[in-house]
Structures are given as structure tokens and as C-alpha cells.
C-alpha positions as a Markdown table, in Angstrom:
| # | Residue | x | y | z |
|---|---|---|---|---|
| 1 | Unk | -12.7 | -37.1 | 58.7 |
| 2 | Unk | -10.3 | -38.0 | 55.7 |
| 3 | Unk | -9.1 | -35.9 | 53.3 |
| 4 | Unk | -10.6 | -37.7 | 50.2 |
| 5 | Unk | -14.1 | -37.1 | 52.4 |
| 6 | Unk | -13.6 | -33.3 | 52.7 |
| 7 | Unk | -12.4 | -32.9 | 49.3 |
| 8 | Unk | -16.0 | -34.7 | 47.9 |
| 9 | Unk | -18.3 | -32.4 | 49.8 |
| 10 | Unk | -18.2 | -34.9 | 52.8 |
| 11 | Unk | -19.6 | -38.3 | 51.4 |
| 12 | Unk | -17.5 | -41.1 | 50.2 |
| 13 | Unk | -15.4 | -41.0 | 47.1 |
| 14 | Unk | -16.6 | -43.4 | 45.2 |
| 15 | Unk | -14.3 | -44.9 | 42.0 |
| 16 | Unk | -10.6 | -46.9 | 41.7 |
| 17 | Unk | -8.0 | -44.7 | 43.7 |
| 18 | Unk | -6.8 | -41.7 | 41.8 |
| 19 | Unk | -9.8 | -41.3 | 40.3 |
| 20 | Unk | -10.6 | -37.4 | 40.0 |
| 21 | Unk | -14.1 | -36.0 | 41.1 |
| 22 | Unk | -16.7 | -35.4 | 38.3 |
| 23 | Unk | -16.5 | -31.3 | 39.4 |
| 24 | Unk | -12.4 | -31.3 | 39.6 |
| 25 | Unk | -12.9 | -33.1 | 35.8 |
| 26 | Unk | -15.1 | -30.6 | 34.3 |
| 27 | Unk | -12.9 | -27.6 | 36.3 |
| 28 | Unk | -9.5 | -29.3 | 34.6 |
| 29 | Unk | -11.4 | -29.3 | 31.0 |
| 30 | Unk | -12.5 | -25.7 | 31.1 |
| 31 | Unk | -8.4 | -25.4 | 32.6 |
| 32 | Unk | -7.2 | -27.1 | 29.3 |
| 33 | Unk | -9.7 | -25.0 | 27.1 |
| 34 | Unk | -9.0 | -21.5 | 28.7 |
| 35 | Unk | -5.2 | -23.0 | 28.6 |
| 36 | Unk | -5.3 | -23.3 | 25.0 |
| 37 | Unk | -6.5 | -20.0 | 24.5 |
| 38 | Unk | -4.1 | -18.5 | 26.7 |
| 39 | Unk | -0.8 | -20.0 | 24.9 |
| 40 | Unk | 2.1 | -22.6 | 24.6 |
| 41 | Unk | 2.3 | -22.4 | 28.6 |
| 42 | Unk | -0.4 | -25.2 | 28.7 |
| 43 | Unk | 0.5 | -28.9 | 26.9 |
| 44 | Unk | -1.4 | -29.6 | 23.4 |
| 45 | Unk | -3.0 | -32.8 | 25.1 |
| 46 | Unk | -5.0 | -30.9 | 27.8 |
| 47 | Unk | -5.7 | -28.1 | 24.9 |
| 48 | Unk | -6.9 | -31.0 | 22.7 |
| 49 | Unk | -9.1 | -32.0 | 25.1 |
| 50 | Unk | -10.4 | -28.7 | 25.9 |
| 51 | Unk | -11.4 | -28.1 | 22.2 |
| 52 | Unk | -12.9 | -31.5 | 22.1 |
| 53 | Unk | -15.2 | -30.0 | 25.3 |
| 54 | Unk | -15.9 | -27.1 | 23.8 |
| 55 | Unk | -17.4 | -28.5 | 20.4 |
| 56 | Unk | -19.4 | -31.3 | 22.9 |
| 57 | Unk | -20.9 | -28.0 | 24.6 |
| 58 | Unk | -21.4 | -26.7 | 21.0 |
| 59 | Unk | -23.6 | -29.5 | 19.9 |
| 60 | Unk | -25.3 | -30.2 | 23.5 |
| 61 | Unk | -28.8 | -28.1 | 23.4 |
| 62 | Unk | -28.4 | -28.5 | 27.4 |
| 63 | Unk | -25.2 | -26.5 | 27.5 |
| 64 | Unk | -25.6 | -23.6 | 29.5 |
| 65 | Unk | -25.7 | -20.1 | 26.7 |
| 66 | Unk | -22.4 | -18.9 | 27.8 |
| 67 | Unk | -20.7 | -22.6 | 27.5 |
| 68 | Unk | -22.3 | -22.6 | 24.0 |
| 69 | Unk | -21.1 | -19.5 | 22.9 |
| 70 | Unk | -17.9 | -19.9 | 24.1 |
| 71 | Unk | -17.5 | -23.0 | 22.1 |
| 72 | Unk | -19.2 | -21.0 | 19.0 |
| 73 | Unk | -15.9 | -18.7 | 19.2 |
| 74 | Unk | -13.4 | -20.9 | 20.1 |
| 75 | Unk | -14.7 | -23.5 | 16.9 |
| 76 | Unk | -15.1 | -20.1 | 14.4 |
| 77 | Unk | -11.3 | -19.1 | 15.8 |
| 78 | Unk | -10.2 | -22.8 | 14.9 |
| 79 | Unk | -11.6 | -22.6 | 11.7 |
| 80 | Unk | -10.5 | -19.6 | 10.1 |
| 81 | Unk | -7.3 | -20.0 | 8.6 |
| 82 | Unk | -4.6 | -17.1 | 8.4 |
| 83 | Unk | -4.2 | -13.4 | 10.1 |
| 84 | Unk | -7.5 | -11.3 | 10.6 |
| 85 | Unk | -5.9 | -8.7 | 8.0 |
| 86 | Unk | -5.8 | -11.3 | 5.3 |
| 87 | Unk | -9.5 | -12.4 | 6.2 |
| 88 | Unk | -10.9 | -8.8 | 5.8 |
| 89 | Unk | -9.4 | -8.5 | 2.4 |
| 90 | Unk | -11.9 | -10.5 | 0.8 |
| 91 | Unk | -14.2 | -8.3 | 3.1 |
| 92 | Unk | -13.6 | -4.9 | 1.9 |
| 93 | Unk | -12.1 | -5.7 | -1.6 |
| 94 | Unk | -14.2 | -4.1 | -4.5 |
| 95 | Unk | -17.0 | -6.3 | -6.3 |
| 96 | Unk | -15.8 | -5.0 | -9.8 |
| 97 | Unk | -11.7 | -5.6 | -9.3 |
| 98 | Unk | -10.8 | -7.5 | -6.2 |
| 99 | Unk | -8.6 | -5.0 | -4.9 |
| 100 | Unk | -9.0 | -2.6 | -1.8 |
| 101 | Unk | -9.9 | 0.3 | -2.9 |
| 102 | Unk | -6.9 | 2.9 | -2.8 |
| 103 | Unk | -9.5 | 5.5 | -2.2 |
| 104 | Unk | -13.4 | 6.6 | -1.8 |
| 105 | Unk | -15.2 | 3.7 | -1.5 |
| 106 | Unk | -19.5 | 3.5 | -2.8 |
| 107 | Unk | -21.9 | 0.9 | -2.0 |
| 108 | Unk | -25.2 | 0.2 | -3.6 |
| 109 | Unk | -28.2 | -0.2 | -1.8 |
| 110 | Unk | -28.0 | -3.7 | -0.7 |
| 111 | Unk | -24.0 | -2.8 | 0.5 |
| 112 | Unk | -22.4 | -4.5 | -1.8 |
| 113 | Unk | -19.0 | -2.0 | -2.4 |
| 114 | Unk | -17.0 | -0.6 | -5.4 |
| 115 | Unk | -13.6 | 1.3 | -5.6 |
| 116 | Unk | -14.4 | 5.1 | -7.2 |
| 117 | Unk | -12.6 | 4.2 | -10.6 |
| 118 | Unk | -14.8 | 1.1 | -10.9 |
| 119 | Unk | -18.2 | 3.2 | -9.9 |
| 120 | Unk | -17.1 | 5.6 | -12.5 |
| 121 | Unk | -16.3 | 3.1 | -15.1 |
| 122 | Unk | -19.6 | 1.2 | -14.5 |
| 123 | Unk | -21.5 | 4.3 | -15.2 |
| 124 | Unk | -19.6 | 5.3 | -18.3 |
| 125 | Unk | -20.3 | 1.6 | -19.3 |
| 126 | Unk | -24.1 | 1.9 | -19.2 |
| 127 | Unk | -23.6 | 5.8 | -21.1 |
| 128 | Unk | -22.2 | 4.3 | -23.5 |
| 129 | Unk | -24.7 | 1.3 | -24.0 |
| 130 | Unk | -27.5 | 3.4 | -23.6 |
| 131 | Unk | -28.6 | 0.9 | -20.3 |
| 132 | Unk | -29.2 | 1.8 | -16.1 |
| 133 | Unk | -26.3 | 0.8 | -15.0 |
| 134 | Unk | -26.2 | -2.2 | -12.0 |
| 135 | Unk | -24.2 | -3.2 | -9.0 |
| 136 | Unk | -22.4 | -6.2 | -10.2 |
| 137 | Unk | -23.3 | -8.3 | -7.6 |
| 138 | Unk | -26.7 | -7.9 | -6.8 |
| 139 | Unk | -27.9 | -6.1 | -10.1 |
| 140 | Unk | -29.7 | -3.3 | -8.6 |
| 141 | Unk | -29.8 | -0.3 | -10.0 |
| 142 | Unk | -26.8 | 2.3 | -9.2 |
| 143 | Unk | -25.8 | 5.9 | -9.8 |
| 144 | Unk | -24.4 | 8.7 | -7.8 |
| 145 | Unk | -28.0 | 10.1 | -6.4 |
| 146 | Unk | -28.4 | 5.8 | -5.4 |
| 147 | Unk | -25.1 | 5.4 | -4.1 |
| 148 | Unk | -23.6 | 6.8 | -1.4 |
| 149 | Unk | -19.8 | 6.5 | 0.4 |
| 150 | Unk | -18.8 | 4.0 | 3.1 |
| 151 | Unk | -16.9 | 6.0 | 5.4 |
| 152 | Unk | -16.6 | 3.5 | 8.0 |
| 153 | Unk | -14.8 | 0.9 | 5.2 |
| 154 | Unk | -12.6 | 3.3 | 3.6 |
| 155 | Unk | -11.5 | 4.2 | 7.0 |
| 156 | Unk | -11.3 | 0.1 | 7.7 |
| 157 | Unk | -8.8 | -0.6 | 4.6 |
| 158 | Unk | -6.2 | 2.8 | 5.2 |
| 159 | Unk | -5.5 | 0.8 | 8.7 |
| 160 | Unk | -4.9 | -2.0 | 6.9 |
| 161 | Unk | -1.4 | -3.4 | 6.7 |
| 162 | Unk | 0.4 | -2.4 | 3.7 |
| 163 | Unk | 3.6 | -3.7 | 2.1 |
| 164 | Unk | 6.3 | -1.7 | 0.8 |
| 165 | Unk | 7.3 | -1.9 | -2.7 |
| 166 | Unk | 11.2 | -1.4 | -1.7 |
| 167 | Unk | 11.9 | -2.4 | 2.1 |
| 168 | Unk | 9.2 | -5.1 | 2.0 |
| 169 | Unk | 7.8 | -3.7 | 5.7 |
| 170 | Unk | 4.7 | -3.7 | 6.6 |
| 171 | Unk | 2.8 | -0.2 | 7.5 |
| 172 | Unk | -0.7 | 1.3 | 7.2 |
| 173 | Unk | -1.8 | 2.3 | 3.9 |
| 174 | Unk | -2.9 | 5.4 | 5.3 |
| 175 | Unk | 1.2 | 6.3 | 6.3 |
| 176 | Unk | 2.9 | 4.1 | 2.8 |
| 177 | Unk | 2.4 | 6.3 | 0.7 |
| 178 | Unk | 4.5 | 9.3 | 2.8 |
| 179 | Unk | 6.6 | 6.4 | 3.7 |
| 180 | Unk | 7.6 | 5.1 | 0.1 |
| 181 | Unk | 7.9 | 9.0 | -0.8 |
| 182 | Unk | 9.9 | 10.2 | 2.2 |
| 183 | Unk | 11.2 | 8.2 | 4.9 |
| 184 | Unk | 11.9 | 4.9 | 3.5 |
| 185 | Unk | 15.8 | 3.7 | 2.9 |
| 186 | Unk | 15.7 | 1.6 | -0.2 |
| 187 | Unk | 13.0 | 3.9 | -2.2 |
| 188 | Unk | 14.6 | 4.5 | -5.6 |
| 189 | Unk | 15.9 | 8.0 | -6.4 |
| 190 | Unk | 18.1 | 10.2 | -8.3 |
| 191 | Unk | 21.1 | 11.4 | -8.0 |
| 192 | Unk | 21.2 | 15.3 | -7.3 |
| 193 | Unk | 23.3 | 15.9 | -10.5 |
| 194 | Unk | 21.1 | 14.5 | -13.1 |
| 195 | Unk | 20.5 | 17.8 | -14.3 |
| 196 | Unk | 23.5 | 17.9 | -16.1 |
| 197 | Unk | 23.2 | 14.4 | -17.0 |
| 198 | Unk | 24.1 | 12.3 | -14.4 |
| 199 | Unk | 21.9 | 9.1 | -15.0 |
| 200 | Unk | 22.3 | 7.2 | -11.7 |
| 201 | Unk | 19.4 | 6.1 | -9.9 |
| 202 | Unk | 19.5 | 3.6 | -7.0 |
| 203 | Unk | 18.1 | 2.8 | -3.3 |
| 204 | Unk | 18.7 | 6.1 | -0.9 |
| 205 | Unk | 20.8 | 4.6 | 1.5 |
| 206 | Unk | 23.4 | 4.3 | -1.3 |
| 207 | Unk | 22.7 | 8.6 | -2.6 |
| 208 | Unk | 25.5 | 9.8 | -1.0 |
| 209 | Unk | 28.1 | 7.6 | -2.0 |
| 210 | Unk | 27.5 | 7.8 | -5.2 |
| 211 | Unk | 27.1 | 11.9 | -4.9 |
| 212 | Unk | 30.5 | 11.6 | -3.2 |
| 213 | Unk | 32.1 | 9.7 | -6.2 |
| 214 | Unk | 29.9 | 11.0 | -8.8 |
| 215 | Unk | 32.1 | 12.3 | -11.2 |
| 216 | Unk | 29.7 | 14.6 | -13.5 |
| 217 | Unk | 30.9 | 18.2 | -11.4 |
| 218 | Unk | 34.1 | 17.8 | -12.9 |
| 219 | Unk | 32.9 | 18.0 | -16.5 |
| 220 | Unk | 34.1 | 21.0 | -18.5 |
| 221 | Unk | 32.3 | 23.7 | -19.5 |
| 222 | Unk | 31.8 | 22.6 | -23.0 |
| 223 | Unk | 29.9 | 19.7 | -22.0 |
| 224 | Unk | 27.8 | 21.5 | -19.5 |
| 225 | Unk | 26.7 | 23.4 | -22.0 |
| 226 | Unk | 25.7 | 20.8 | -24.3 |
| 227 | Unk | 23.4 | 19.7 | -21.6 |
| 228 | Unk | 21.9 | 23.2 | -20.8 |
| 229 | Unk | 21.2 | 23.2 | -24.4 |
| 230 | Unk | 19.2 | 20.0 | -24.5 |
| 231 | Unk | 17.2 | 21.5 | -21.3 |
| 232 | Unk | 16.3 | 25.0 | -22.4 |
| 233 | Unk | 14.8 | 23.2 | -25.3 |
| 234 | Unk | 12.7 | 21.1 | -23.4 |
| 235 | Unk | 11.5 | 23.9 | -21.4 |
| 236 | Unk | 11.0 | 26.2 | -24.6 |
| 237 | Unk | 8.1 | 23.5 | -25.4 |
| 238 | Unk | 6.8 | 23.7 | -22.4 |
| 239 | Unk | 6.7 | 27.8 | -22.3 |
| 240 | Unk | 5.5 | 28.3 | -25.7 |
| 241 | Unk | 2.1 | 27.5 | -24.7 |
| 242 | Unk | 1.7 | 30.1 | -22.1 |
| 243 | Unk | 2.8 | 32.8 | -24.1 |
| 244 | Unk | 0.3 | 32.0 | -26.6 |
| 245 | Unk | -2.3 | 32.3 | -24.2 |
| 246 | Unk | -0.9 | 35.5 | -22.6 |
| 247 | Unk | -0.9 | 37.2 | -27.0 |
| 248 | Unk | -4.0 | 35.6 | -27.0 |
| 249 | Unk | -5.0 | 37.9 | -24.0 |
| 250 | Unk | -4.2 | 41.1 | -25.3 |
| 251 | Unk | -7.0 | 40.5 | -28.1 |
| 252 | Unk | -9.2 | 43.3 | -28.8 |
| 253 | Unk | -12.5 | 40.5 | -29.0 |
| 254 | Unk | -12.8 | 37.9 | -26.1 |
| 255 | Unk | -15.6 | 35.6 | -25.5 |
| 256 | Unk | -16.3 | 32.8 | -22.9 |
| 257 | Unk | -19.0 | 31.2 | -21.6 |
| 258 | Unk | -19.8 | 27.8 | -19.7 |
| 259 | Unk | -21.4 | 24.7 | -22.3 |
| 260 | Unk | -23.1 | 21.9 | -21.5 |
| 261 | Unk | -23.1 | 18.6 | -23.5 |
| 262 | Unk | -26.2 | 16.7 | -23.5 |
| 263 | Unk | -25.2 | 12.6 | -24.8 |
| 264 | Unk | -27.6 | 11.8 | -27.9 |
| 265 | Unk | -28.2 | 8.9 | -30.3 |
| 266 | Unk | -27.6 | 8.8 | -33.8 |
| 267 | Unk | -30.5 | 7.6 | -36.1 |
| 268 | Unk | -28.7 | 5.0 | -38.1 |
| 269 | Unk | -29.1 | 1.4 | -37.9 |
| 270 | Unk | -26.1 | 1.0 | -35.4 |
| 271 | Unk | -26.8 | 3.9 | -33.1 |
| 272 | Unk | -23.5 | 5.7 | -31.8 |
| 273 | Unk | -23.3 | 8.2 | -29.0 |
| 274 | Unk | -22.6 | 11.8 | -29.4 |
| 275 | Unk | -22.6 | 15.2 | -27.6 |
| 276 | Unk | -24.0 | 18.1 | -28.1 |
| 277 | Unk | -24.3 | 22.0 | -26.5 |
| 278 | Unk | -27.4 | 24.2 | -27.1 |
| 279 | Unk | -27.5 | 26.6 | -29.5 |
| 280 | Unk | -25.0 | 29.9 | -27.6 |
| 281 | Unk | -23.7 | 33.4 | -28.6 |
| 282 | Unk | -19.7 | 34.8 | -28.2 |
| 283 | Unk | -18.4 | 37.6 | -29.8 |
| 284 | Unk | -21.8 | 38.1 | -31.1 |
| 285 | Unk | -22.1 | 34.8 | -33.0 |
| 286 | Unk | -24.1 | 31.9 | -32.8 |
| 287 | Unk | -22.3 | 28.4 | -32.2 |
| 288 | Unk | -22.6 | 24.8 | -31.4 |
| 289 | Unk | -19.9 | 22.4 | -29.9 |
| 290 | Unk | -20.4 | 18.7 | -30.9 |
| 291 | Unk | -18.5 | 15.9 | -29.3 |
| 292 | Unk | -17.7 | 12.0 | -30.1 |
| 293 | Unk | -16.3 | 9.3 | -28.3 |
| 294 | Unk | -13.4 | 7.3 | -29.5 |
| 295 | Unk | -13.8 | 9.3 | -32.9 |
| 296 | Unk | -17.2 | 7.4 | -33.2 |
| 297 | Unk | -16.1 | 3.9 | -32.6 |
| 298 | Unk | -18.7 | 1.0 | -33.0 |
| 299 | Unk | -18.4 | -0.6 | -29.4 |
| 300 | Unk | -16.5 | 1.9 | -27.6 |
| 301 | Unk | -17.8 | 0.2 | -24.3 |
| 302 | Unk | -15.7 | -2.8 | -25.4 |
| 303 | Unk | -12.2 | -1.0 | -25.5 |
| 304 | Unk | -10.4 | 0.4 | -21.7 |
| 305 | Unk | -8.8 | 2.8 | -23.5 |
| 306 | Unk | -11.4 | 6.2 | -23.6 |
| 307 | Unk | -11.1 | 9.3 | -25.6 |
| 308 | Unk | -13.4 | 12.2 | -26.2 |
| 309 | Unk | -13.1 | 15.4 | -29.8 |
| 310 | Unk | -14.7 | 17.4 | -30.1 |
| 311 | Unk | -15.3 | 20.4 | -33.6 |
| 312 | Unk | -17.0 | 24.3 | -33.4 |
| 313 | Unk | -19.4 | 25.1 | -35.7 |
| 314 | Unk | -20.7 | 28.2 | -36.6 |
| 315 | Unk | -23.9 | 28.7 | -36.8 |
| 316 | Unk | -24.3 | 32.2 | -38.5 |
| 317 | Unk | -24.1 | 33.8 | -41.2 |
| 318 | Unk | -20.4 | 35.9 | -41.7 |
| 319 | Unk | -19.8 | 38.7 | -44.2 |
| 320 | Unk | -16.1 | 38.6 | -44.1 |
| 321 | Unk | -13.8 | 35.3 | -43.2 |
| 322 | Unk | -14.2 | 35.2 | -39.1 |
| 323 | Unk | -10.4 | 33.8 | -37.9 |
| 324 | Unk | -10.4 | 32.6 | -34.2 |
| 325 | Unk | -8.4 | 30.6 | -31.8 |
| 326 | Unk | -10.3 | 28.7 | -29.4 |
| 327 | Unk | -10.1 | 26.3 | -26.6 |
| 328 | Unk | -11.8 | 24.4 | -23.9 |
| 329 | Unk | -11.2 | 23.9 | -20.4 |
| 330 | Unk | -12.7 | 22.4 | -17.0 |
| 331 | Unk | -15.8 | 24.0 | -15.7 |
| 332 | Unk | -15.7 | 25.8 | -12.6 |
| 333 | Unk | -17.4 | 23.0 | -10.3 |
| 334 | Unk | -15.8 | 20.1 | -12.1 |
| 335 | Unk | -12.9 | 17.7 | -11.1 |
| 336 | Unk | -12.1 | 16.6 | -14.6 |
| 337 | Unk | -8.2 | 17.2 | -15.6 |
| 338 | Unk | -7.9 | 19.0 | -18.9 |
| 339 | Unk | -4.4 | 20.4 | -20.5 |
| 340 | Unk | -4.8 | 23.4 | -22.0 |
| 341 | Unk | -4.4 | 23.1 | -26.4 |
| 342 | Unk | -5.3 | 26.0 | -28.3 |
| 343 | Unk | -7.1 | 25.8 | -32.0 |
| 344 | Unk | -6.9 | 28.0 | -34.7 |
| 345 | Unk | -9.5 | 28.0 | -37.0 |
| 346 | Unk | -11.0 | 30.6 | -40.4 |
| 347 | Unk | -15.0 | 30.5 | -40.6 |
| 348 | Unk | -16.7 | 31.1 | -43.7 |
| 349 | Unk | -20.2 | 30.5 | -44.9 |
| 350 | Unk | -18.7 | 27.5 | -46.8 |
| 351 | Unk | -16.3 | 26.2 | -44.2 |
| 352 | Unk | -18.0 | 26.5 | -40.8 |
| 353 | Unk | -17.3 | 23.4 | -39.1 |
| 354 | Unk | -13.8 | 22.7 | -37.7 |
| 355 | Unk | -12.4 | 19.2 | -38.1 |
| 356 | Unk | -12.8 | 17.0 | -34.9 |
| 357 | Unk | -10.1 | 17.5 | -32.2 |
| 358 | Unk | -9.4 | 15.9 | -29.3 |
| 359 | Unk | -10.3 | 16.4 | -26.0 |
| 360 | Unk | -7.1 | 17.1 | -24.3 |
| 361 | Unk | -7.6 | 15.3 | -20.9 |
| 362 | Unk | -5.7 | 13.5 | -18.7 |
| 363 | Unk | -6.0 | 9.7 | -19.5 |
| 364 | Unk | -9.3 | 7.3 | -20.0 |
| 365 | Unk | -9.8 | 7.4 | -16.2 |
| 366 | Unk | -10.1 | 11.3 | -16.4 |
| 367 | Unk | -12.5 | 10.8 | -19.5 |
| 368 | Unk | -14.7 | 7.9 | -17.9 |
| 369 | Unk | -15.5 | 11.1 | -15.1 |
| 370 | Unk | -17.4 | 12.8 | -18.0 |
| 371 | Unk | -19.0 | 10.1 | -19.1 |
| 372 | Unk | -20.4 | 9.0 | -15.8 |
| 373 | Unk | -22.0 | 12.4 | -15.5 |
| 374 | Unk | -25.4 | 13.0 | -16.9 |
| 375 | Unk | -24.3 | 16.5 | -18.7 |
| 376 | Unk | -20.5 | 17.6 | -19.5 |
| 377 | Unk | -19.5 | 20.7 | -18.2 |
| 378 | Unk | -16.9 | 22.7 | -19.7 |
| 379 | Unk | -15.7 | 26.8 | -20.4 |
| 380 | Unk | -15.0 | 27.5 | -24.2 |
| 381 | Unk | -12.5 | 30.2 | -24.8 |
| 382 | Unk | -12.8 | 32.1 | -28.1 |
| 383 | Unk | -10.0 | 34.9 | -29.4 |
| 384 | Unk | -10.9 | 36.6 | -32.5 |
| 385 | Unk | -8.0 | 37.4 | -34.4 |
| 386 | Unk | -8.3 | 40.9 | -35.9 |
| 387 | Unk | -6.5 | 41.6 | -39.3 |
């Protein structure tokens, strides 16, 4: 028996010599499509003719499943176009900005997802309009009892590749942050005599050169002191307000107690929001705590930039000129970041409204937080000043 007869199952071979079998063909095309797959080992022509296979077996009904699937993947894999990283951005960015979000991460009922400073800022939005606020995409209806967290995509983005502002590397966002703050060569920094004015600040792989040839520890005393001078008086600043809270301490008459703002409307023809507490009693007086936003701008929803003042009034009747310092802080279950500033203030029966004062929080992000929230919580301190 011949060879060609034992290689075609034992009948003829029928075609011009050379010719290869109809089985060894469609073994050599799977070859070249497995080929390509497997790397630059394998000539483009036979991974050319592979791919042309597999999209035939795409398009053939009669393909068997596996065949069809195959070619499914390997025509998705030749269409999309860059890394799987940079595909997944447009997956997990935020609806609202674009971005991945750098932290917690909400979705609205139908999944769509939002960063936590755009959630927040969407529900201030709609406070401030006096509207239900609604994802952006799909316009349902969202709030923080509707919404909930995706761990699984927060998780997703802090694997995510990450460059470096400085070295340019790549790393997971979970790790650049301690990188950039730690470990990285080229983050900028200071140089270790910059209290007493040394100004130089460059990549770290260049710190101890410069701390080497720095020539700020052979200044004279004078001009050290000079320096120290400039610094105590910084620091003085800074100091001053916690011993006015620790006099304010030693008061014979202290009052606190926790307020809530409720938002309102105003009646006029343009209707503004407002806050206000319910009626309450310290240092055996009754107030009320009003609050604005923007100092009562027409279309605060309009402007990025968010502020919140707030007055004291007294609501009862004095006999003798009530002077107290007061201030407001954070309630105890709240997030918010407020800086302690302390008001002074006289009631009388004729003057028993302080002026509006602001808010002192952090920044509009910190003040959007509030706003989001159905009620604002806070902790009024009062100090009556005895004569």
C-alpha cells in the first residue's frame, strides 16, 4: 500500500500532486488560527488565514457552537483597540465627570455609577432647586436611602494602573498614593533647613546634595533670629484661638446642646432657600439659629463655589444686656469639617439678632455634605460673659 493511500484513510488521493487532504487543510487552518493567538512564532499569512476561518465559522449557522464562539472572541479581541486597562476606563469612569472615582463609588438603581463628590453635589443641586434629584443617565430618581455603594467597582478601579505625577511609572492606585508620598525618587520636597529659611525644593534623589551644600547652618545668630521671629508669629496666630477657648472654659455659665436645621422657602416671588432650628433653651434662654446659603444668592445652584452663615437670635425677653460668645461645631455623628471661630455678641431687647456669619467649613465640597443631607446637624457652644 502507498503512503499517499495510508495517509487518506486508505482510498485514493484524489487531486493534482501536492494537493493537501480536505482534514490536513481544515487541521493547518485551526494551526494558523491557534498560531496567531499564540504569537509572532507563527507567519502573519497562515494567521491571516486563520482569522479569515474564524469569521467564516462566525457567520456559518452550521459551525459547530464551540467553532462559533471561538470565532466570536477571537473577532471581539481583533476589534477592540488598545490595552484592557484603557478599555475599562470608559467602564468604571463616573456618569457626572468622566473620571474614576478616587474613592467610594454609588450607583442608582439601574447601575449607572457616580464618584462620592458628584453624588453629593447632585443632591445639593436638587436642595437647592427645590427638585428630586436624578441619575444623570437614566433619570431615575436618587438619594442616599436609593443608592447604595459598588464595592466590587471601587475595588476594580484601586487595581487599576496609575501614573505617577513625578517618575511617570505605572502602579496601582491603591499603592500611588504611598508611593508619590514615600518611596518615589523624583517626588518634590524640601530641604530639611527650610525652617530657618532655606527655600529649596527639588526631586529627592537630589535632597542630600543640596543638604550637603546648603549653606543656611552657617548663618549667624542675628539672622536666625530674624527667622524665629517671623515663625513665633505665625504660630502666635495659630495659638491664640485655643486659649480663647480654654478662658472661655473657666466661665461660670456654659451651655450646649445639639441643633438641627430644617431647609425652608422663603415666600417672595423668587423663593430662596434657608435654614432654620426649632425653638431651644441654654443658659435658661430661648434661641433660634437661622442659616443662608451663599448669603442668599439668587441661583446659588448655578455657582461651584458653596458657602453656608449663619446669625443667633434671641428669642426672650432680657432685663439686663446678656453678652455671650458663641460658636458652632460638627455634631457628634457627622463627617462635616468645621474650624472652630468664636463670636462675640451683646443681646438686648432691641438688638437680638447677630449679624450673619459664616459657616467656617472646610471648602464647597465640605459644604455640599450638608446640603445633601435632609437636616443639618451641628453643637452650638454658648459662654456667658459675666461682668
Amino acid at each position: 500500500m502507498s503512503g499517499v493511500e495510508e495517509a487518506g484513510g486508505g482510498g485514493p488521493a484524489t487531486g493534482p500532486p501536492g494537493a493537501v487532504p480536505a482534514g490536513a487543510g481544515a487541521a493547518a487552518g485551526s494551526a494558523a488560527a491557534l498560531g496567531e493567538a499564540a504569537g509572532p512564532g507563527i507567519p502573519d499569512e497562515a494567521g491571516l488565514a486563520g482569522a479569515r476561518q474564524l469569521q467564516e465559522a462566525a457567520g456559518d449557522p452550521d459551525a459547530p457552537p464551540k467553532k462559533r464562539l471561538r470565532a466570536a472572541e477571537a473577532a471581539e479581541a481583533a476589534a477592540g483597540s488598545g490595552k484592557l486597562e484603557e478599555r475599562l476606563y470608559s467602564v468604571l469612569c463616573c456618569t457626572v465627570c468622566l473620571d474614576l472615582p478616587k474613592a467610594s463609588v454609588y450607583q442608582c438603581t439601574n447601575g449607572h455609577l457616580m464618584c462620592a463628590g458628584c453624588f453629593i453635589h447632585l443632591l445639593a443641586d436638587a436642595r437647592l432647586k427645590e427638585e428630586q434629584a436624578t441619575c444623570p443617565n437614566c433619570r431615575c430618581e436618587i438619594s442616599k436611602s436609593l443608592c447604595c455603594r459598588n464595592l466590587a467597582v471601587e475595588k476594580a478601579v484601586s487595581e487599576l494602573p496609575s501614573e505617577c505625577g513625578f517618575c511617570l511609572r505605572q502602579f496601582p492606585r491603591s499603592l500611588l498614593e504611598r508611593h508619590q508620598k514615600e518611596e518615589c525618587q523624583d517626588r518634590v520636597t524640601q530641604c530639611k533647613y527650610k525652617r530657618i529659611g532655606c527655600p529649596w525644593h527639588g526631586p529627592f534623589h537630589e535632597l542630600t546634595v543640596h543638604e550637603a551644600a546648603c549653606a543656611h547652618p552657617t548663618k549667624t545668630g542675628n539672622e536666625l533670629m530674624e527667622i524665629l521671629g517671623e515663625m513665633d508669629q505665625s504660630l502666635r496666630k495659630e495659638m491664640q484661638l485655643y486659649n480663647s477657648i480654654f478662658s472661655l472654659l473657666s466661665f461660670e455659665k456654659i451651655g450646649y446642646t445639639e441643633v438641627q436645621f430644617r431647609p425652608y422657602r422663603t415666600d417672595d416671588f423668587i423663593t430662596r432657600l434657608y435654614y432654620e432650628t426649632p425653638r431651644f433653651t441654654v443658659l435658661s434662654q430661648t434661641w433660634v439659629l437661622k442659616a443662608r446659603v451663599n448669603d442668599s444668592e439668587r441661583n446659588p445652584n448655578l455657582s461651584c463655589k458653596r458657602t453656608l452663615s449663619f446669625q443667633l437670635l434671641l428669642k426672650s425677653k432680657v432685663t439686663a444686656p446678656l453678652e455671650c460668645s458663641f460658636l458652632l461645631l460638627k455634631g457628634p455623628y457627622d463627617d462635616v469639617k468645621i474650624s472652630p471661630v468664636i463670636y462675640h455678641f451683646v443681646f438686648t431687647n432691641d438688638s437680638n439678632e447677630t449679624d450673619y456669619v459664616p459657616l467656617p467649613i472646610a471648602d464647597s465640597v465640605e459644604c455640599n455634605k450638608l446640603l445633601a443631607a435632609k437636616n443639618i446637624n451641628l453643637r452650638l457652644f454658648l459662654f456667658q460673659i459675666q461682668k
